[in-house]
Every structure is written in structure tokens, then in C-alpha cells.
C-alpha positions in Angstrom: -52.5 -148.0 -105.8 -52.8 -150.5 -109.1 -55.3 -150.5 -111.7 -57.2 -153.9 -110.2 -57.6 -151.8 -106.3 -58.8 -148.9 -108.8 -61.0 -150.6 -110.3 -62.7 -152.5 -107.6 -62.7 -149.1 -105.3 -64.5 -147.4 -108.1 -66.8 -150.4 -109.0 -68.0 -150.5 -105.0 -68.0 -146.4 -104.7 -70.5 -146.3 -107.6 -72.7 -148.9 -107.1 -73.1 -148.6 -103.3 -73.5 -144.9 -103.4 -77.0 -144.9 -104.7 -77.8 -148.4 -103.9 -79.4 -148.5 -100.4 -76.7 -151.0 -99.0 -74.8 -148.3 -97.5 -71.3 -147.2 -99.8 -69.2 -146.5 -96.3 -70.2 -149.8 -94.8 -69.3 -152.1 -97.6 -65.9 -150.0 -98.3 -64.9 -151.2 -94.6 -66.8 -154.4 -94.7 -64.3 -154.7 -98.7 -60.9 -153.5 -96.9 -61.4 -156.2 -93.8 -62.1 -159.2 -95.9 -60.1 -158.4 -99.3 -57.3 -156.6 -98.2 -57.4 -153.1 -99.8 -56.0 -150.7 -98.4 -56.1 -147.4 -100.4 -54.2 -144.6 -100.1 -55.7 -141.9 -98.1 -54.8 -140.1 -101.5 -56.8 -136.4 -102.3 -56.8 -136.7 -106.0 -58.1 -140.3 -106.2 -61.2 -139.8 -103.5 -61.8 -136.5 -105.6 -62.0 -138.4 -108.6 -64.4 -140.9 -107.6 -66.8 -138.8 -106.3 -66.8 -136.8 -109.1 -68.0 -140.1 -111.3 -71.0 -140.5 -109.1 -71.4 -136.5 -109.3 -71.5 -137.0 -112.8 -73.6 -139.9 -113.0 -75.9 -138.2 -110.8 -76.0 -135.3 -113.1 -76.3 -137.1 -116.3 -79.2 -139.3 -115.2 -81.1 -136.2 -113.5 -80.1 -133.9 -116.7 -83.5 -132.7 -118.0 -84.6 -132.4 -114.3 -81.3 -130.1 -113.5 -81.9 -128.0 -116.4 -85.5 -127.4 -115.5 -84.7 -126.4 -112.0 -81.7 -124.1 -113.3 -84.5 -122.3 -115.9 -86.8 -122.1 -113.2 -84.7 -120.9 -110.8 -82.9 -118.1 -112.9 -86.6 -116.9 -114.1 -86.4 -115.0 -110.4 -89.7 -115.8 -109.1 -90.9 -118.1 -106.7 -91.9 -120.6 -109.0 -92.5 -124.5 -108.6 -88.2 -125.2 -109.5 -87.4 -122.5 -107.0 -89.3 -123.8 -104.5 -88.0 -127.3 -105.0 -84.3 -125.8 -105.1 -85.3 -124.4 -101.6 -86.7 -127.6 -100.2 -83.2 -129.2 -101.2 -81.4 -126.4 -99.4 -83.2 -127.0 -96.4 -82.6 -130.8 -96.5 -79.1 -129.3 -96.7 -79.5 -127.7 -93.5 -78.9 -131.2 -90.5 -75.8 -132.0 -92.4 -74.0 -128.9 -92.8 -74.6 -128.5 -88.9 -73.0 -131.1 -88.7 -69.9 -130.8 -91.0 -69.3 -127.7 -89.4 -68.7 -128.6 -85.7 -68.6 -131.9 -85.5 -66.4 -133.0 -88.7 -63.8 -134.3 -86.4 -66.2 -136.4 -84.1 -67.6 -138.1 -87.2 -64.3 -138.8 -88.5 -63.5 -140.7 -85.1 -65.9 -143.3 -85.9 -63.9 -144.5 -88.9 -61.1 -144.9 -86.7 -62.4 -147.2 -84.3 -60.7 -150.6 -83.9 -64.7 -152.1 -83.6 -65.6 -150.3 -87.4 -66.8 -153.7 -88.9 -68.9 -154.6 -85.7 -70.6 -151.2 -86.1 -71.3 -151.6 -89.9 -72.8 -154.5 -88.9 -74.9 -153.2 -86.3 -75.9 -150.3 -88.6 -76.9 -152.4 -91.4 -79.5 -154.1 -89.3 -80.7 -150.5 -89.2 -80.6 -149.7 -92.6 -82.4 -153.1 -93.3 -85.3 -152.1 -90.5 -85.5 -149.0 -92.2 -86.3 -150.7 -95.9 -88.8 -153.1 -94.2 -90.8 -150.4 -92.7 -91.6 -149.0 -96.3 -92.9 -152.5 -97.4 -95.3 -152.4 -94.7 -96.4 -148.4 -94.7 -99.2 -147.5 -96.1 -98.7 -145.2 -99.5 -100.0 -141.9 -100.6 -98.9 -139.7 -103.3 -98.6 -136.0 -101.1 -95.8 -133.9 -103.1 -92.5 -133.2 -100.5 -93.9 -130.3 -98.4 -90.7 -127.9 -96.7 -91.0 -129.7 -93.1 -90.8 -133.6 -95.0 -87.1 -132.1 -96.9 -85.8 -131.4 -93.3 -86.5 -134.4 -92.1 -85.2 -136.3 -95.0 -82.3 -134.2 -94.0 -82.4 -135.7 -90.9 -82.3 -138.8 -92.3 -79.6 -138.2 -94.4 -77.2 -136.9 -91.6 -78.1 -140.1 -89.5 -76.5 -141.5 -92.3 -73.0 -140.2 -91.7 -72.6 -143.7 -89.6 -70.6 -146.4 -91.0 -73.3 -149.1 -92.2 -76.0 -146.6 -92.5 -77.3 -146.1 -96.4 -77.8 -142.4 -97.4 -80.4 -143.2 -100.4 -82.0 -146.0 -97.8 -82.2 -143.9 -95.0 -83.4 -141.0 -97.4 -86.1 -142.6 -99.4 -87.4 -144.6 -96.9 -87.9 -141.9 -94.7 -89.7 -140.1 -97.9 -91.8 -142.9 -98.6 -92.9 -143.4 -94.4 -93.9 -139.5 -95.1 -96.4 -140.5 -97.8 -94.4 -138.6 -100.6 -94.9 -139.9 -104.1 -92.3 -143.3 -104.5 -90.6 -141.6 -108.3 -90.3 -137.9 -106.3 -88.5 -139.2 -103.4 -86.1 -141.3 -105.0 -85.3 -138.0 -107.3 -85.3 -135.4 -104.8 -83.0 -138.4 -102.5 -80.2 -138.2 -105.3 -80.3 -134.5 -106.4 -80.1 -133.2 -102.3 -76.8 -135.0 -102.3 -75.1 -133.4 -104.9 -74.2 -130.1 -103.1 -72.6 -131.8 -99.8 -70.7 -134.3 -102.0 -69.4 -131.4 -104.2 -68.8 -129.1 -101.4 -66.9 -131.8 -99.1 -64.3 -132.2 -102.0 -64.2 -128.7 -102.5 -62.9 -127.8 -99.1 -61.1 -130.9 -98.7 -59.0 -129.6 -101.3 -58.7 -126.0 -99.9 -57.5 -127.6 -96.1 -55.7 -130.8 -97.4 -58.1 -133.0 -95.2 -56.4 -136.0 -97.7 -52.7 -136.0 -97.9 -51.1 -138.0 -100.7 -49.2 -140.9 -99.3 -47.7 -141.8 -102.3 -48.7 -140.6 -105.8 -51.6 -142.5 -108.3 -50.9 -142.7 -111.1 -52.9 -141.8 -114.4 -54.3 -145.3 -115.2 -55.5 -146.3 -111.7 -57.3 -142.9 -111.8 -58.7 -143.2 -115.3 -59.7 -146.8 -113.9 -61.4 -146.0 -111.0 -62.8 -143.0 -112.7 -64.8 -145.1 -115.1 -65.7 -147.9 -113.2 -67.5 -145.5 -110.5 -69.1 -143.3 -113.5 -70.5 -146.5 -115.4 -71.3 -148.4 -112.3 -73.2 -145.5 -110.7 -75.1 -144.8 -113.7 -76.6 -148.3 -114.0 -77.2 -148.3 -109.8 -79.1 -144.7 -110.0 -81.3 -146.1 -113.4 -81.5 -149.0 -111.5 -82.7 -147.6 -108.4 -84.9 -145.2 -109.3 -87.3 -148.1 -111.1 -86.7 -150.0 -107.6 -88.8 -146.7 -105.8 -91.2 -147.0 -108.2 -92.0 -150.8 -108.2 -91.4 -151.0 -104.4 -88.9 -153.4 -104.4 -86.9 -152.1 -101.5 -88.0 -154.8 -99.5 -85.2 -157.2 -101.5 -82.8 -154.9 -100.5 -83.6 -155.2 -96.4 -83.1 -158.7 -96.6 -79.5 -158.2 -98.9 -78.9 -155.8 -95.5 -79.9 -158.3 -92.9 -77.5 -160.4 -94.2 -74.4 -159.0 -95.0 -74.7 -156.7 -91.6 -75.1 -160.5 -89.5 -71.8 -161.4 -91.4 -70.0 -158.0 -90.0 -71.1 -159.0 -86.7 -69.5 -162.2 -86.4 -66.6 -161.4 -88.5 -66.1 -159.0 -86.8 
């Protein structure tokens, strides 16, 4: 892998991850119509994910802490209870990491990948549009809305399918407040993305097919911290000023141009 595949790779990986344009979709809909092919390489998926970790983290600092504080106070306190809705968001998609990793993984492999992206888009893009339309209340995120977020966010494990779309606009159809959903939607991710890379390590789900070397890995590492920062800033005053609707037509689109490319 060279710095210029790094650095679009990483660009792509941090902007689509919390945008709600779906980061699997356009890294399928990038390799079909530019070429790139990277390296099923451990250390360099690692690396980007731990930008957008990072970025994540960074942007949701005083939040974190607060939790943390809250949580290590040993009561059942307003951060501990939020901690516990997260972990039951948690709860669809580790059911489904466990047994049915491999199933999943199948879907990637498909010779029709770009014709489902394109399909699932059209999903994603429906989802948006139903938030422009529903009608808004400010209710906090009760325990049953996090599992169903949850939900949402293991439906999401399809090609074409955004996490943060399917996420917050399944928090907003609940009536949740627009800046709480779009919060609780980035910090609920965290654990899973850590965790995947964690035991990817520990079983060697990515082998290294050749090695990367430091620049292409500083590269990439950069261009997904810096571009996810500005997407999660970005998309958080999105929530708040409604303007996901912008973002169902962007889906509409590019998912029509999967289909017949594909």
C-alpha cells in the first residue's frame, strides 16, 4: 500500500464513519470505481479505526470523563445509568458477532457487493427521510429506546447500510432529544469498534499480505483522525439543525449509481 491509497482509505474511513452515508458502502462503492485494492493488512485496519476511536473520544471528552466520574462514584447515578443504557444498545450486536461473525463476513464476499450497497443505500436514504417528516419531542433515551437503537445499529452490519443513519434516525423516530441521540449514536460505538480490533488481533482475523510501511500508516492514520473529527463536529450540528434530510437525497443518489454500475 502507498501513501496516496493511505491517504484516500483514511480520508473515506473517517468521514463516512460518522457521516450517515454508510463508511462500508462507499469503501466498496471506492474500490469498484477507483481501483483500490488494500491489503487485507491487520496493522493498517487497526490503525484506522483507532483515528476515528480517537476522534470519537476527543470530540466526546468532557462527556467521557463525566460518565467515568459518575460511574466510579458506585451508585446508580444519572452517568451510570447512561453507561447501562449503552451496554444494553451493546447487547443486538454482540449476539451477533458471536455466532454469526462468519455469515456477516459472507456478504462482503459476494460477486453482487455493489448492487447490494446500492440497494441498501436506498434504505439508509428512506431511513433519513422518515425523520424529516416525524413529528419531534424531547423524551430523554429510556432503557427499551437503547435496545432498539441497538437494533438499529446491528441492521447496520449490511454493506450500504449507515451505522450513525440508521442509529439516529431510529433515535429521533423514538422522540429522543435530536443533540442526545446523535451523542449517545457515537459513544455506543466505541466499545464494539475497540473490541472488534481487540480480538482481531488475538485470532489474526487480518493476515498481513505484504507489510505497510510507516508512512502509509502515519498517512492514513491522520487523514482518518482529522477527517473524522471535522465529520463528528459536523454531524452532531446536522442532529441539531435537522438537516439529515440533505443527506437522504446524497443517499438516493449515489445508491441509484451502485445499482446501475453495478
Amino acid at each position: 500500500m502507498n501513501w496516496i491509497e493511505a491517504l484516500l482509505l483514511g480520508l473515506l474511513q473517517g468521514l463516512t464513519e460518522f457521516l450517515p452515508v454508510s463508511s462500508s458502502g462507499h469503501l466498496e462503492i471506492g474500490k469498484a470505481l477507483l481501483g483500490i485494492h488494500a491489503e487485507n493488512n491487520l496493522v493498517f485496519t487497526v490503525v484506522v479505526h483507532g483515528a476515528t476511536v480517537l476522534s470519537t473520544i476527543i470530540v466526546f471528552r468532557k462527556d467521557i470523563l463525566e460518565l467515568l466520574k459518575g460511574l466510579f462514584s458506585f451508585q446508580w447515578n444519572e452517568s451510570t445509568q447512561y453507561i447501562a443504557k449503552i451496554a444494553v444498545s451493546m447487547i443486538p450486536i454482540g449476539i451477533v458477532g458471536v455466532f454469526f461473525k462468519d455469515q456477516v463476513e459472507e456478504i462482503f464476499n459476494t460477486d453482487k457487493i455493489l448492487l447490494m450497497v446500492g440497494f441498501m443505500l436506498l434504505v439508509t436514504a428512506a431511513f433519513l427521510a422518515f425523520t424529516y417528516y416525524a413529528k419531534q419531542k424531547e423524551k430523554e433515551i429510556s432503557f427499551k429506546d437503547a435496545f432498539i437503537i441497538g437494533i438499529a445499529q446491528t441492521v447496520a452490519v449490511l454493506p450500504g447500510i449507515s451505522r450513525s443513519g440508521a442509529t439516529i434516525a431510529t433515535g429521533l423516530l423514538l422522540k429522543n432529544k435530536k443533540a442526545e441521540v446523535a451523542k449517545f449514536s457515537f459513544l455506543m460505538v466505541l466499545v464494539p469498534i475497540i473490541g472488534e480490533n481487540i480480538l482481531s488481533v488475538f485470532k489474526g482475523t487480518y493476515t498481513s499480505q505484504g507489510s505497510v510501511e510507516l508512512m502509509p500508516l502515519l498517512v492514513g492514520f491522520i487523514a482518518a483522525f482529522l477527517s473524522g473529527l471535522l465529520a463528528c463536529s459536523w454531524m452532531i450540528k446536522l442532529v441539531k439543525r435537522g438537516k439529515l434530510i440533505y443527506f437522504a437525497i446524497y443517499c438516493l443518489i449515489i445508491g441509484l449509481i451502485a445499482i446501475f454500475a453495478a
